[in-house]
C-alpha positions in Angstrom: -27.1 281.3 125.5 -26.6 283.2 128.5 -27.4 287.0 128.7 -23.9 287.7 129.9 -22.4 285.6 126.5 -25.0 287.3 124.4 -23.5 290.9 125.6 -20.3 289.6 125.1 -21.0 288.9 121.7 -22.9 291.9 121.5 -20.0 294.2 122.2 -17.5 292.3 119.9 -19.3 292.7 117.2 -20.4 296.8 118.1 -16.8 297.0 118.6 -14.9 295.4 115.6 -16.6 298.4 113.2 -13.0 299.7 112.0 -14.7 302.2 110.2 -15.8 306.0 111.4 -19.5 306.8 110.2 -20.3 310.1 108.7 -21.1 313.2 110.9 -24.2 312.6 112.4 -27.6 314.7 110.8 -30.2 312.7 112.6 -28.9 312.7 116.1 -26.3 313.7 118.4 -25.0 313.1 122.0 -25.7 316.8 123.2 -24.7 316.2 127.1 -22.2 314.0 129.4 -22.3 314.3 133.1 -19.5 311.5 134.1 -17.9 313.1 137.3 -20.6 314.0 139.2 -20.6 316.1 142.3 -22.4 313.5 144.6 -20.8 310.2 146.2 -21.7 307.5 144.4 -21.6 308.6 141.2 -25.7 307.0 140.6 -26.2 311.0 138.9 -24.5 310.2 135.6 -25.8 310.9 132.3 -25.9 311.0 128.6 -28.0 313.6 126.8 -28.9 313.2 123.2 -30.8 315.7 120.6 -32.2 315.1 117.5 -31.1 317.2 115.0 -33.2 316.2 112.4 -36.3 317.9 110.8 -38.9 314.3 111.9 -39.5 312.5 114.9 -37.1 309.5 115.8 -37.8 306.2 117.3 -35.5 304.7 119.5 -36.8 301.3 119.8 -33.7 299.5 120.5 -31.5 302.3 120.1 -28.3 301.7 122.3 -26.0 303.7 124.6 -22.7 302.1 125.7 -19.5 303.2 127.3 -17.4 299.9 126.3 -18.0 298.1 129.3 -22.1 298.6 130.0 -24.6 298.9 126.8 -28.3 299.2 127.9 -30.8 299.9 125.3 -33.6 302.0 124.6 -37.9 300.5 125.4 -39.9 299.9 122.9 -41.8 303.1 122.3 -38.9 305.6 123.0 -39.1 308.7 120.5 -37.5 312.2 120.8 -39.3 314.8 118.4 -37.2 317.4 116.2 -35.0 319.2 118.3 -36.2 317.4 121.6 -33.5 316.7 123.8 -33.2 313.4 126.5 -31.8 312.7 129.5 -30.8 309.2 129.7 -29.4 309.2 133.9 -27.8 305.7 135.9 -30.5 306.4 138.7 -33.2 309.2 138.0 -33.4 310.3 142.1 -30.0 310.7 142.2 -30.0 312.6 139.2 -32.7 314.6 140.4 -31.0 315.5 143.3 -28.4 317.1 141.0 -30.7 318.8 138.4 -34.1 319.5 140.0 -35.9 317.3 137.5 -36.1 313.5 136.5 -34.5 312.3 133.4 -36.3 310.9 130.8 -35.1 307.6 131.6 -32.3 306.0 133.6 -30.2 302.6 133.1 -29.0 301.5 136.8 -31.5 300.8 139.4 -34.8 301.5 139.6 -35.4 304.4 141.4 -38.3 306.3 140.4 -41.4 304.7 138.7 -42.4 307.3 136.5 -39.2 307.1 134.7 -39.0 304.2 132.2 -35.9 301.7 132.8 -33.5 301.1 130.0 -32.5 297.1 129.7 -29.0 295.9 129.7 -25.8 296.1 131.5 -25.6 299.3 133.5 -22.3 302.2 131.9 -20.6 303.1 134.5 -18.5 306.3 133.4 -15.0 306.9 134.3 -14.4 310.1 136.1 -10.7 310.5 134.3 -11.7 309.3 131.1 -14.1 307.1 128.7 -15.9 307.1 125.6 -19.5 307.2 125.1 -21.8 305.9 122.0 -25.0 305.6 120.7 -26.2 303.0 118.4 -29.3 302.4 116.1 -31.2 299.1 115.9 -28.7 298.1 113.5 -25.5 298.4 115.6 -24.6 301.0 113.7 -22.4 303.8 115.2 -24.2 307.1 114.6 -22.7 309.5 117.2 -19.6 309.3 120.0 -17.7 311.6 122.4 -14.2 310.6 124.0 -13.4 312.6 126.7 -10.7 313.2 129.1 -7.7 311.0 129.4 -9.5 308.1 127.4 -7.3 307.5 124.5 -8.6 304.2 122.7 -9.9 305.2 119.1 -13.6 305.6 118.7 -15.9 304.6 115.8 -17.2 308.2 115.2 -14.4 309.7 116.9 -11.4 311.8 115.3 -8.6 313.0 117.1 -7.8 314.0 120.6 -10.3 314.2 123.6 -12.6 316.4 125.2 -11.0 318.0 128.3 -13.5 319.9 130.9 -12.5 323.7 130.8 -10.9 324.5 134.2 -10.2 328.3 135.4 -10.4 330.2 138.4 -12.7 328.7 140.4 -14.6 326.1 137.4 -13.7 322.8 138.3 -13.3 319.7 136.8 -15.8 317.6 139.1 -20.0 318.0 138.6 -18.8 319.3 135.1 -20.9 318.9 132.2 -19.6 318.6 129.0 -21.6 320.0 126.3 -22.0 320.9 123.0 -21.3 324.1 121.1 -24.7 325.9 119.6 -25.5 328.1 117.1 -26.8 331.7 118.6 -29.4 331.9 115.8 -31.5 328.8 116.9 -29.9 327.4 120.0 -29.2 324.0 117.5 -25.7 322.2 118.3 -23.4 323.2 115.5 -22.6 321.1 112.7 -21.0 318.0 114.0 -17.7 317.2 112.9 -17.0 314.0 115.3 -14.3 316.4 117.0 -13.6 318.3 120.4 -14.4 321.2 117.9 -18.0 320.4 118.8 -17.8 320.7 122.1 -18.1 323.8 124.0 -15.2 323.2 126.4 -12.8 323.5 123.6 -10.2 325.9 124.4 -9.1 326.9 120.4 -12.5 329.1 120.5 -12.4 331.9 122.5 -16.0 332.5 121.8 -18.4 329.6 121.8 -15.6 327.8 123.7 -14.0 328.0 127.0 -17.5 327.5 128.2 -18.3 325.5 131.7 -21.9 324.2 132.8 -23.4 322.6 136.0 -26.6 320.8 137.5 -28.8 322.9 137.8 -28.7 325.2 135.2 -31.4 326.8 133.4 -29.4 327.6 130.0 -31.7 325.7 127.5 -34.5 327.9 129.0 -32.5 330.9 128.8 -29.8 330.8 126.2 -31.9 333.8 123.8 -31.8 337.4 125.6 -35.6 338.1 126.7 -36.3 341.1 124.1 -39.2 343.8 124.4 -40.2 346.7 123.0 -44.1 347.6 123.9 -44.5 351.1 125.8 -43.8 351.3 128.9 -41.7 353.6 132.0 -38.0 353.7 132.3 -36.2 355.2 135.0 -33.1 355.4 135.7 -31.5 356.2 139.6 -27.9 356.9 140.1 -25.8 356.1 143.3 -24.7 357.7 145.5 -26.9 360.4 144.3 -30.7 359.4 144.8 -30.6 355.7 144.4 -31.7 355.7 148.3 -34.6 357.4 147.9 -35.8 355.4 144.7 -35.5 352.4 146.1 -37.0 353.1 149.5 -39.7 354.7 147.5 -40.7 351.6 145.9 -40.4 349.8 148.7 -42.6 351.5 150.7 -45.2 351.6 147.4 -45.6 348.0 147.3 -48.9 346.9 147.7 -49.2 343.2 147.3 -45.8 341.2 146.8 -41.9 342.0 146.9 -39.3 339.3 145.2 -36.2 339.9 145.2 -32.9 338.2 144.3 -29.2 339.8 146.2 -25.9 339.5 147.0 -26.1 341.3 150.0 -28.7 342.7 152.2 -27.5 345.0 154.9 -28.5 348.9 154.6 -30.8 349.3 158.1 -32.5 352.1 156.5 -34.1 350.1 154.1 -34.3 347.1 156.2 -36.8 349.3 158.2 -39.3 350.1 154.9 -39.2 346.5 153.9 -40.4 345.7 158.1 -42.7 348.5 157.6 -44.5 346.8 154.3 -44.3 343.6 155.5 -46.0 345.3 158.6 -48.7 347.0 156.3 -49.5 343.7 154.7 -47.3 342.8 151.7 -45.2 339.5 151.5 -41.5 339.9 150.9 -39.6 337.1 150.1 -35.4 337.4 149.5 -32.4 335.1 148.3 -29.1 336.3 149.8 -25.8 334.7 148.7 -24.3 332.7 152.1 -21.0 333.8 151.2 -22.2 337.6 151.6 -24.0 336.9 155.0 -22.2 339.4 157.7 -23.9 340.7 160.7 -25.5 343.1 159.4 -27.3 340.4 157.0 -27.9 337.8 159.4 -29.7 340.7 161.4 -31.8 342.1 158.2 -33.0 338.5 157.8 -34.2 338.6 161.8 -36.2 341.5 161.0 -37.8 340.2 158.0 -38.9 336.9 159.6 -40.1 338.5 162.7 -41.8 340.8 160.8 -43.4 337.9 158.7 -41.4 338.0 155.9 -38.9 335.2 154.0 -35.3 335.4 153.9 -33.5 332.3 151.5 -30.2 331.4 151.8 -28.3 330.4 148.3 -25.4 328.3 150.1 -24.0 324.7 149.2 -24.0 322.2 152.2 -20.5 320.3 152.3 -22.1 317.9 155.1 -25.0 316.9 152.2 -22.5 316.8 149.6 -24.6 319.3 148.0 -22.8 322.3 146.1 -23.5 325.8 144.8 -25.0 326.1 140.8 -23.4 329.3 140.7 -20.2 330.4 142.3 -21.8 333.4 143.5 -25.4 334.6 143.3 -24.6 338.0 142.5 -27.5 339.7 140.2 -29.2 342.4 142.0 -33.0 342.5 141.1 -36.6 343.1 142.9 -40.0 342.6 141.1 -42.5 344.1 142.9 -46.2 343.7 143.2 -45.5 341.9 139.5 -45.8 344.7 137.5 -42.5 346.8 138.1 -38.7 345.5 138.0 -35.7 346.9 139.5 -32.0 345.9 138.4 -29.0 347.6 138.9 -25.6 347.0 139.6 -26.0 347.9 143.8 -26.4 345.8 146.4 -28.8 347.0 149.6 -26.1 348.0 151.6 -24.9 351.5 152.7 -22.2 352.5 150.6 -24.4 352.4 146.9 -27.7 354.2 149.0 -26.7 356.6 151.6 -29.5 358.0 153.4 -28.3 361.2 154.6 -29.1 364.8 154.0 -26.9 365.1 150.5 -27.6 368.6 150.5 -24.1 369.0 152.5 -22.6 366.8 150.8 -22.6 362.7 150.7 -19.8 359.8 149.8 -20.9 356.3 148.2 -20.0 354.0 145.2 -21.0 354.9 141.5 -23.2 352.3 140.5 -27.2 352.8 139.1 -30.6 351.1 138.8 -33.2 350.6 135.8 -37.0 350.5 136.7 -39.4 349.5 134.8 -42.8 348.4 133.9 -42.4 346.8 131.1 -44.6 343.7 131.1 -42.0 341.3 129.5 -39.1 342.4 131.2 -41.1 342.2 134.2 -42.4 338.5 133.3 -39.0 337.7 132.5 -37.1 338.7 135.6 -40.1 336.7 137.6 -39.1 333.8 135.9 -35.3 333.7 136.8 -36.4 334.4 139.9 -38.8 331.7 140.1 -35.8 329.3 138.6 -33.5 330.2 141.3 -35.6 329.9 144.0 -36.9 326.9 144.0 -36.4 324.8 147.3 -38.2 322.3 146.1 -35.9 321.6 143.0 -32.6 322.9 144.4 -31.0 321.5 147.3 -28.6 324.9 147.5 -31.6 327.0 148.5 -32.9 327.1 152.8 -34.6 328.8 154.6 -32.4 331.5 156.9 -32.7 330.2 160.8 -31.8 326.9 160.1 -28.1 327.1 161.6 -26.9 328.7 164.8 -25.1 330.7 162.7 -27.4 332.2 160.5 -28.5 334.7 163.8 -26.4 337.6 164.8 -24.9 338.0 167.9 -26.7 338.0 170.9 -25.5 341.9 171.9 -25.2 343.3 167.9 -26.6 346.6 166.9 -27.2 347.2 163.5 -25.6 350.2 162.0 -27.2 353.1 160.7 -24.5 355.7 160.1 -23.7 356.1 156.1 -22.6 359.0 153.8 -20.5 362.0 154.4 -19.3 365.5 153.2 -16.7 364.8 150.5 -18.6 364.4 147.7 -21.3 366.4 146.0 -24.1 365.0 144.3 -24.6 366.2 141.0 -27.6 364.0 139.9 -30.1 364.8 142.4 -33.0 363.7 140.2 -33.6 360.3 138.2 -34.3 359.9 134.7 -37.9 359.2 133.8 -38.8 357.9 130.0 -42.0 356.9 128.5 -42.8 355.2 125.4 -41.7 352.3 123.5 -38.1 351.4 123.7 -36.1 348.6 123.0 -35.4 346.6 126.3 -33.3 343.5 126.1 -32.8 341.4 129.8 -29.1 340.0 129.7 -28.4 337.2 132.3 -25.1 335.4 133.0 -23.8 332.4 132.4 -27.3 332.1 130.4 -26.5 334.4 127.4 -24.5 337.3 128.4 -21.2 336.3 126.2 -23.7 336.5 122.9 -22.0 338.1 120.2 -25.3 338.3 117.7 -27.1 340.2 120.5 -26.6 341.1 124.7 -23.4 343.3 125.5 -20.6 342.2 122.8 -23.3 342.7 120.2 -24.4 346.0 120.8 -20.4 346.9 121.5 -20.1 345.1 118.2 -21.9 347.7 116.4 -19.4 350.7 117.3 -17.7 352.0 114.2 -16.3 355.2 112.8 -17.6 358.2 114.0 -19.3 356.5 117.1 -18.6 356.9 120.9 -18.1 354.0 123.6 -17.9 354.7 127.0 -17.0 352.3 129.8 -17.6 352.7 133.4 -17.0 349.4 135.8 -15.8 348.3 138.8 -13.2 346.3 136.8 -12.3 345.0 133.5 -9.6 342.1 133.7 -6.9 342.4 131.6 -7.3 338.8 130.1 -8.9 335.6 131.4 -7.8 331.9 131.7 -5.1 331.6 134.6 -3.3 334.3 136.6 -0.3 333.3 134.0 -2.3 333.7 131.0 -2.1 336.7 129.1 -4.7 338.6 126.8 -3.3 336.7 123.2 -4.1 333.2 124.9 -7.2 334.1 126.9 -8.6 337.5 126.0 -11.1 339.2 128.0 -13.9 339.0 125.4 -15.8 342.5 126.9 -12.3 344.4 126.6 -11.5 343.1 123.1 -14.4 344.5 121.5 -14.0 347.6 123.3 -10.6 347.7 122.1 -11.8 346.4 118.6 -14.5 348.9 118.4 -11.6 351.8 118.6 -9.5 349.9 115.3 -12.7 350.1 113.8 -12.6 354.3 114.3 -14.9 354.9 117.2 -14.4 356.9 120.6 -13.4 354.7 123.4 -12.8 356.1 126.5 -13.1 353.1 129.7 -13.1 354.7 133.5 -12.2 351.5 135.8 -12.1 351.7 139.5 -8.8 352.7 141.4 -10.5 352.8 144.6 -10.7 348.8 145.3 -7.5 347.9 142.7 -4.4 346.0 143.4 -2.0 347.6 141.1 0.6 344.7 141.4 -2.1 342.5 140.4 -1.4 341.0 136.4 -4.6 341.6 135.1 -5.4 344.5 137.4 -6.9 347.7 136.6 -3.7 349.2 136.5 -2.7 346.7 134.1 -5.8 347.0 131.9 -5.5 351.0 131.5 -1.8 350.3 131.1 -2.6 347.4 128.0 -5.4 349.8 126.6 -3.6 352.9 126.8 -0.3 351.6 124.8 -3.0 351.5 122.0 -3.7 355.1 122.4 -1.4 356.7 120.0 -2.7 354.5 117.1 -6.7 354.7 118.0 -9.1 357.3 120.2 -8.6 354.9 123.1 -8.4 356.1 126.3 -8.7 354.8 130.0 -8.2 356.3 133.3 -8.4 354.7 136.8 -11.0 356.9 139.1 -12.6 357.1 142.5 -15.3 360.1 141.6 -17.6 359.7 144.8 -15.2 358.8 147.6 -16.1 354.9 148.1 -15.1 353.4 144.4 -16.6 352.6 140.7 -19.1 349.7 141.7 -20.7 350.2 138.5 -21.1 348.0 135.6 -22.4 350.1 132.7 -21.5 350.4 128.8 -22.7 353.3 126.8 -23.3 353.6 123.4 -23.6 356.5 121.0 -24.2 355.7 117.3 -25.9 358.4 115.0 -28.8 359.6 116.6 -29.3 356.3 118.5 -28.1 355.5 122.0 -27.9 352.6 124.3 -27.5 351.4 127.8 -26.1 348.5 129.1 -26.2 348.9 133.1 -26.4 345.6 135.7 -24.4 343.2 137.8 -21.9 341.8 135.6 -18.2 342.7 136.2 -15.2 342.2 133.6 -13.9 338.7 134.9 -14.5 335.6 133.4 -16.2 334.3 136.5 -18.5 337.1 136.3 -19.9 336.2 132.6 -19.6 332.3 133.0 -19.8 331.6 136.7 -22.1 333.6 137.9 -26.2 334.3 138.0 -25.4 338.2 136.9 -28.3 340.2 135.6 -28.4 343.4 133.2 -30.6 345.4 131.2 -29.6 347.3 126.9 -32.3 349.9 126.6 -32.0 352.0 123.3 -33.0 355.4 124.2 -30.7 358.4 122.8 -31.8 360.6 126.0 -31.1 357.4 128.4 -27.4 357.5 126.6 -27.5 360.8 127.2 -28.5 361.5 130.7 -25.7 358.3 131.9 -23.4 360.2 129.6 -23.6 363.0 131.5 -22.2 360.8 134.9 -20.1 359.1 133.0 -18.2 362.7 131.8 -17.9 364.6 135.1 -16.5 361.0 136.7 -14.1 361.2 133.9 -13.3 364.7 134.8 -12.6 363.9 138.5 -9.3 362.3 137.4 -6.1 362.1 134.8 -4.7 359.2 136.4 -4.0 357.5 133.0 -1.4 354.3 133.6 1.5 353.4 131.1 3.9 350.8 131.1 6.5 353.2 131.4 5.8 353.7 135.1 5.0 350.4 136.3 8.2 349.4 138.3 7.2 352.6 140.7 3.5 351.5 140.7 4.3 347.7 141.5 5.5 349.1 144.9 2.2 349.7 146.1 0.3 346.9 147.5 -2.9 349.1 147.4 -4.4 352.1 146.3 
């Protein structure tokens, strides 16, 4: 018999089961990548788990997408829990994912990846089904996807759809299960899109997206520490300058760090003058943030020996960004000491005038520490991102014409001013053993056991909630939505933590808002305020130190305990499932209480309180 009769027969026969099987216990497919970003579609995939509590063999184990079935070598086993890629050609994939598969099924393209035998799948951007199969042809797990409508064995009811907002899109998409917080273990399977985390009935472990290149296996559990160790705390505009600079300039071996934007001269100059005493510095700026002022930062570094990293994607390569931005703002230094904040190195967060007379700058604020695991941790996401050797979106700056400044440019050094005067002139300085917990978008920072929602989660009677961002979006989802069909899952709980009797009071930024936009901050004090005569709910729209709210900080007082959640992460959905964000929870009740303290005279700057009841006057105004 021929071998293309004996896969005919083959797929009859896998295909005339009428029958569903059960949910699957042993194993599950985990993982589809059928649209890839790259030509050629060779980086497709099929990931599988097993779920079970003992190894599984998969000698002749099967994968098939109704047209190709290719099968498993002798010898293939996944351990409990161990997941598998399964990739049509394992370079392609790892140009995609920054590491080989654990086998592939098309050509041979790599010869430390074993081949799977049979007829290669070749999955259907708009739609198809996907199964695996034991070595008795039965069905033990399936996923339908897109507009694929043929019934599946294993397979009830409609399709999996990739989740598509703002800018998520459908291509280089992975589809993915749903997982349990507690152990990172898929959820129970139920041989639905109810598995899957793209499924847009769940507002919580659905509506999720996920791309090459991600690290969220490594990361989906909040680093957590407690051991003793320094805190301090810096406040912008106030003296977040000088703390930085000051640890700058008190490096001794290495500086890493990880940035939107790079542009402050000022500090530009004590990162030239380390590099020039002998420390490495090495930086990963966002392209899309690169101005003049950047491109000329990253002249001074290189000349001065130093390494400035470009995250970008390169249309010409076909090669595209993991994250939409790369906007978590974090240094380790010398590997002992981490800074992250909400700030990026640029003049309006770190004046470095006199503030004596007076100063203006954005609200926003920096953690420091030396705790060892927090430390470790950041280091590691880091070390993730910046990998050139894995990920095809990080270069080297100077590789484009473009990446210099212009010939003639002069950086500028001129920041501050007289209209504001700072009130926190010193930082905070803790020691001892507190709670730290390292929250990192799109990793783990929409947790609801633990990371932001959780601690917000634990607000209740008698407790105090205070708010201070940039923005908060009204809802997610599309421009049309509204916050019933794709709630903001941040301004929920605040708004849940007030029904639950605790003081709420949010301070959004009026400086930078559109208040025509839908789900501007107009809108959201507008939404939170309705609420106000039914709960202690307050919000007002401020601009307490002359250049906007740029912070992104959450405070919690409950009992005698108090917590901190200050980083990069803003209030859109792009923010917590787009982005690389990065934020620190520390429990300390004199933390709370020293950010408390900014928190209440920013409030008292303003009593600009929106209600519906003026918004037809309001939607006049283009800008503030």
């Amino acid at each position: 018999m021929s071998l293309s009769s004996a896969l005919g027969l083959l797929l009859l026969a896998l295909f005339a089961a009428p029958a569903r099987a059960a949910p699957s216990v042993t194993l599950v497919i985990t993982g589809v990548y059928a649209d890839p970003f790259m030509s050629g579609d060779n980086s497709e995939a099929v990931q599988l788990q097993n779920i079970g509590a003992a190894p599984l063999t998969l000698d002749g184990w099967q994968l098939s997408d109704g047209e190709g079935v290719v099968t498993f070598p002798n010898g293939a086993m996944l351990n409990a829990g161990q997941k598998i890629w399964a990739a049509k050609t394992a370079s392609a994939f790892f140009g995609e994912f920054g590491f080989l598969p654990a086998y592939e099924y098309g050509a041979d393209s790599n010869a430390s990846v074993p081949n799977m035998s049979g007829s290669a799948m070749s999955l259907t951007d708009a739609g198809d089904q996907v199964w695996v199969y034991d070595n008795t042809a039965t069905v033990i797990d399936a996923l339908v996807y897109g507009d694929a409508s043929l019934g599946a064995p294993d397979w009830d009811g409609a399709a999996v759809q990739p989740y598509v907002f703002g800018s998520a899109s459908k291509e280089g998409q992975i589809l993915f299960r749903k997982r349990q917080e507690s152990n990172g273990l898929p959820v129970p399977d139920t041989d639905t899109r109810a598995d899957w985390a793209q499924d847009t009935a769940d507002n919580f472990l659905g509506k999720q997206v996920e791309y090459p290149g991600w690290d969220r296996d490594e990361f989906f559990q909040t680093a957590k520490a407690s051991a003793p160790a320094t805190i301090k705390y810096c406040v912008a505009p106030d003296n977040l300058y000088q703390c930085l600079r000051d640890e700058i300039i008190g490096a001794t071996a290495t500086i890493s760090m990880e940035i939107y934007s790079l542009n402050n001269a000022r500090l530009v100059d004590a990162i030239t003058e380390t590099l020039d005493a002998g420390a490495q510095f090495t930086v990963m700026l966002d392209g899309g943030a690169l101005d003049a002022q950047g491109k000329w930062a990253c002249a001074q570094i290189e000349t001065h020996g130093g390494q400035c990293w470009i995250f970008a994607s390169k249309p010409q390569a076909n090669v595209h960004k993991r994250y939409d931005n790369q906007h978590g703002k974090w240094l380790v230094i010398d590997g002992t000491r981490a800074l992250i904040g909400s700030e990026n190195f640029g003049d309006d967060a770190m004046p470095s005038d006199d503030k004596g007379d007076g100063t203006l700058g954005t609200r926003g604020g920096y953690l420091i520490t030396d705790n060892p695991a927090i430390v470790n941790a950041a280091q590691e996401i880091l070390e993730r991102d910046f990998d050139p050797t894995r990920h095809l979106d990080v270069r080297r700056w100077g590789a484009y014409a473009d990446d210099f400044p212009p010939y003639d440019f002069t950086p500028n050094y001129e920041n501050g001013g007289k209209g504001y005067n700072a009130q926190f002139v010193a930082p905070l300085t803790l020691n001892g053993a507190y709670p730290i917990e390292l929250v990192q978008c799109p990793d783990n920072c929409l947790r609801s056991m633990d990371a932001l929602l959780g601690m917000v989660a634990q607000a209740d009677a008698g407790d105090t909630l205070l708010v201070e961002q940039l923005y908060e979006y009204t809802y997610w989802g599309a421009g049309s939505s509204n916050p019933s069909a794709d709630p903001n899952l941040r301004l929920e709980a605040y708004l849940d933590a007030a029904r639950r009797g605790a003081r709420v009071r949010i301070l959004l930024d009026s400086f930078y808002d559109i208040f025509s936009g839908p789900r501007s901050n107009w809108a959201t004090c507008a939404y939170v305020n309705a609420l106000s005569a039914q709960y202690d709910i307050q919000c007002r729209l401020g601009n307490p130190t002359g250049q906007g709210i740029h912070m992104k900080m959450v405070l919690l007082q409950k009992g005698a305990m108090g917590f901190v959640h200050l980083g990069s992460i803003n209030g859109s959905e792009t923010s917590n499932k787009l982005n690389r964000e990065l934020a620190t929870q520390v429990e300390s009740l004199d933390a709370y209480n020293y950010w408390a303290n900014v928190f209440n005279a920013d409030w008292r700057t303003t009593t600009f309180a929106p209600h519906r009841i003026v918004l037809p006057f309001l939607l006049r105004r283009d800008k503030p």
